[in-house]
N, C-alpha and C positions, 0 to 999 in steps of 0.2 A: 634618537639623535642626542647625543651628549650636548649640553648646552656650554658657549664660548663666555664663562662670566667678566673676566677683564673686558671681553671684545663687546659682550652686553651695558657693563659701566661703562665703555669710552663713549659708543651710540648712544647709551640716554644720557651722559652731559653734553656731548653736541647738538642731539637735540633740543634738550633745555634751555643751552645757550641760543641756539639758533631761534627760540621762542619767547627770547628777551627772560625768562622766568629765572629766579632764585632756589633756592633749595626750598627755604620756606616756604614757597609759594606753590610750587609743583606737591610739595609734603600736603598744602591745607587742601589742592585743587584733586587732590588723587587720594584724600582721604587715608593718608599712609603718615607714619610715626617717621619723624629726622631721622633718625636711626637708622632705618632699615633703608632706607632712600641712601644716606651715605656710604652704607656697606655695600649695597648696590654698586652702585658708582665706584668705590673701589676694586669692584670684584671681589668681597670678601666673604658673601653669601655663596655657598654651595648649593646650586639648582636652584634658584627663590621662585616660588610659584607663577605658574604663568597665569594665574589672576590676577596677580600683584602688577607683572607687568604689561597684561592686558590695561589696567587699571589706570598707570603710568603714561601708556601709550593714549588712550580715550584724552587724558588731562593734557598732553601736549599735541593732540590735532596731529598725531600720524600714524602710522601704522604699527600692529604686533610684527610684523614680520620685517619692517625697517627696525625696529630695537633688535632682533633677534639676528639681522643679518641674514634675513634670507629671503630680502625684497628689495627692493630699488623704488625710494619714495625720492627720486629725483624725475620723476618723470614730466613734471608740470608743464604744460605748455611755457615757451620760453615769451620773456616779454620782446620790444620795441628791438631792433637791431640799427647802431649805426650809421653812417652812412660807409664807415670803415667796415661796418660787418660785425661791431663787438655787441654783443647781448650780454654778457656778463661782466662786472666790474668786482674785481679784489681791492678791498683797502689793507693799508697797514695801519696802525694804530700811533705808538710812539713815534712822534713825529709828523706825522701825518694828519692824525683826527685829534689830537692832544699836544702842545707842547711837549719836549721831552724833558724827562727828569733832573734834570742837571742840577736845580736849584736844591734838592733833595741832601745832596754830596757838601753844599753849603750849611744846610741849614744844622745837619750831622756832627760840622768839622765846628760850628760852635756851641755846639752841646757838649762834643768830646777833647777838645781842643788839637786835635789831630788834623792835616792837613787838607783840604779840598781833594788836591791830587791824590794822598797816598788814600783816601776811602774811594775815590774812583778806580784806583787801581785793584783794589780789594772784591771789588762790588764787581767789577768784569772777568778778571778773576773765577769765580764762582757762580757768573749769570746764566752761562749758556750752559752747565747741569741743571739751572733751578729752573730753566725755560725749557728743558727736555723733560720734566716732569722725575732724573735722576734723582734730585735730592730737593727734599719739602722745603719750604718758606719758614719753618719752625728751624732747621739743620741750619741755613742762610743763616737766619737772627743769633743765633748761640757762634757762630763762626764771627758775625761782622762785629759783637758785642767781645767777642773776645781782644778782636783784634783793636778795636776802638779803646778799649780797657773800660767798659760799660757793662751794669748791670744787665740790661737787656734793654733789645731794640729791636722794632717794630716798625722792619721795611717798610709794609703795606701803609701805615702809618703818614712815614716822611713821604714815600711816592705821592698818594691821594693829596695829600698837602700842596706838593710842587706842579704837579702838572694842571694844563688847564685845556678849555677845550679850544678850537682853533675857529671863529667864527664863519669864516669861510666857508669851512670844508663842511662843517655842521648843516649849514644850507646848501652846501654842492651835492652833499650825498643824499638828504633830502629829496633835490630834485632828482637824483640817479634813481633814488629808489622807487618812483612813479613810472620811470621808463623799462628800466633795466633789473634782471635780477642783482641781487648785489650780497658780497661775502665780505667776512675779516679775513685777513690772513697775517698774522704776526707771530712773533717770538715776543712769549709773555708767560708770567712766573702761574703757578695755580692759582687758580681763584679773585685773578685780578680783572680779567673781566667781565664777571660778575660785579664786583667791587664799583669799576668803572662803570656799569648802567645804572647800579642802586644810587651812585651821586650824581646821576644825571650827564657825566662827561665825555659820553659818546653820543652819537646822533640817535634821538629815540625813532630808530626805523625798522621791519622787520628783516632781518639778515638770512637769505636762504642758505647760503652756509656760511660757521664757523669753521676757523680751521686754526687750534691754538695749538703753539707747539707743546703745551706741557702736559695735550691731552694725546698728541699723534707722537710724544716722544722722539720729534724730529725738529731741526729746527733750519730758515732760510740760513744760509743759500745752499743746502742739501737739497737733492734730485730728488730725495724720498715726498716731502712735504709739498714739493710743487705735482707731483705724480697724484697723489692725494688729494689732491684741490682742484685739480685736470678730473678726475673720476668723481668729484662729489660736486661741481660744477655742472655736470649734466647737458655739456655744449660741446663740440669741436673746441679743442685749444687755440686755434689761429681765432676763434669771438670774443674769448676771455681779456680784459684788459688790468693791468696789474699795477698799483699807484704805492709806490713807496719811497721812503726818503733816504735809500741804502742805493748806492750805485751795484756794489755788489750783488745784494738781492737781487736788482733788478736784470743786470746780465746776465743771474742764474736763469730767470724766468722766462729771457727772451732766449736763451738756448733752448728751454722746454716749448718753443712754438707760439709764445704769450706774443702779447701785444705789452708795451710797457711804458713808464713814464715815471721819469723821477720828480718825484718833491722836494720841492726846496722852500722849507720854514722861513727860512731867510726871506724870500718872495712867496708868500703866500699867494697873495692876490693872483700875481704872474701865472704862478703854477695850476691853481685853482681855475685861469680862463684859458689856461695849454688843455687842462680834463674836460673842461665844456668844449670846446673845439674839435676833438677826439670824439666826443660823444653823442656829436650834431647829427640829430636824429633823419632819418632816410625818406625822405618823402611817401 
């Protein structure tokens, strides 16, 4: 059987990501050279040995045949069910479990003396290819540096900087994740949230699935990425509950069968005791 290398790279960074681990870390735990791990991951190895990725699979706790795609490592018994019936909880990230960037687009406009607005404009503009995994975070910085009139600029850089984590939610998901299985689900550039768990500002909890859009090259509120989240969820879609601070996302979601609920950063607290309310466990 011919082997699926892109469909093999997107499987082992989701699973990496779903196992909290970095590149580095999976490289030192799987006794494998950076290298060959990143080629991996892009698809760029033709047929890489299945010791290699037996190898891979042992160092992140799942299966050869969940990397391979030709298992189903979603089988686990499901946790606690609400009183609503939801077993599963989706977060969103920006916004949600982090302030949002915004301070980013400040901090930019007095480096380059260009306006708050016209770099926000720039920066959306070009987000939703860099969150579909279309065009690299490298293409990004060479386009926003152009337009800035800057030598170069280091998205990843100003984001990390601006954003912070939400203290609430950091201890809401927390306790979700004692009861409930629990996933990301966002539109986020490559390799950001990696980024994001190496400086600590996501909840350190373990996440049964990710679901980044710049690895499923979909991004919300596309029917593709919540269909993908429905099937790698491993529940009935009416258990799944989906927490974002996009009204749009979220009517996409509640079309797809979801349960849903919006955040509102603005009320953290509010919103964060609307998710416990929702999540009030079933006798």
């Amino acid at each position: 059987m011919a082997m699926d290398e892109k469909g093999l790279g997107q499987r082992l960074q989701a699973a990496r990501l779903r196992a909290g681990m970095t590149q580095q870390a999976l490289c030192q735990r799987a006794n494998l050279s950076y290298s060959t791990l990143t080629k991996i991951e892009r698809g760029a190895i033709k047929s890489p040995s299945i010791f290699t990725i037996q190898s891979i699979a042992e160092a992140l706790d799942t299966s050869l045949n969940e990397l391979l795609g030709t298992g189903n490592n979603m089988s686990k018994p499901l946790k606690k069910r609400s009183k609503s019936g939801i077993s599963f909880v989706y977060f969103d990230i920006n916004g949600c479990l982090v302030r949002f960037f915004h301070g980013a687009f400040t901090h930019l406009a007095a480096v380059s003396g260009v306006s708050p607005d016209k770099i926000e404009t720039t920066f959306w503009h070009y987000n939703d290819a860099v969150c579909r995994g279309e065009m690299s975070v490298a293409e990004f910085n060479k386009i926003l540096a152009k337009k800035l009139q800057l030598d170069t600029v280091d998205w990843l850089e100003y984001y990390l900087d601006a954003v912070e984590p939400i203290p609430v939610m950091d201890e809401l998901v927390r306790w979700t994740a004692t009861h409930y299985k629990v996933g990301l689900l966002t539109n986020i550039m490559p390799g950001f949230i990696d980024k994001l768990r190496q400086h600590g500002l996501l909840p350190n909890v373990h996440y049964d699935v990710v679901i980044d859009s710049s690895i499923e090259g979909h991004i919300k509120p596309e029917a593709a990425i919540f269909k993908t989240a429905t099937k790698r969820a491993g529940c009935p879609k009416d258990e799944i509950l989906f927490i974002d601070d996009s009204r749009t996302n979220v009517m996409a979601a509640e079309k797809q069968g979801w349960n849903v609920l919006w955040f509102d950063d603005y009320r953290s607290d509010e919103s964060a005791e609307r998710i416990r309310q929702a999540l009030e466990l079933a006798e």
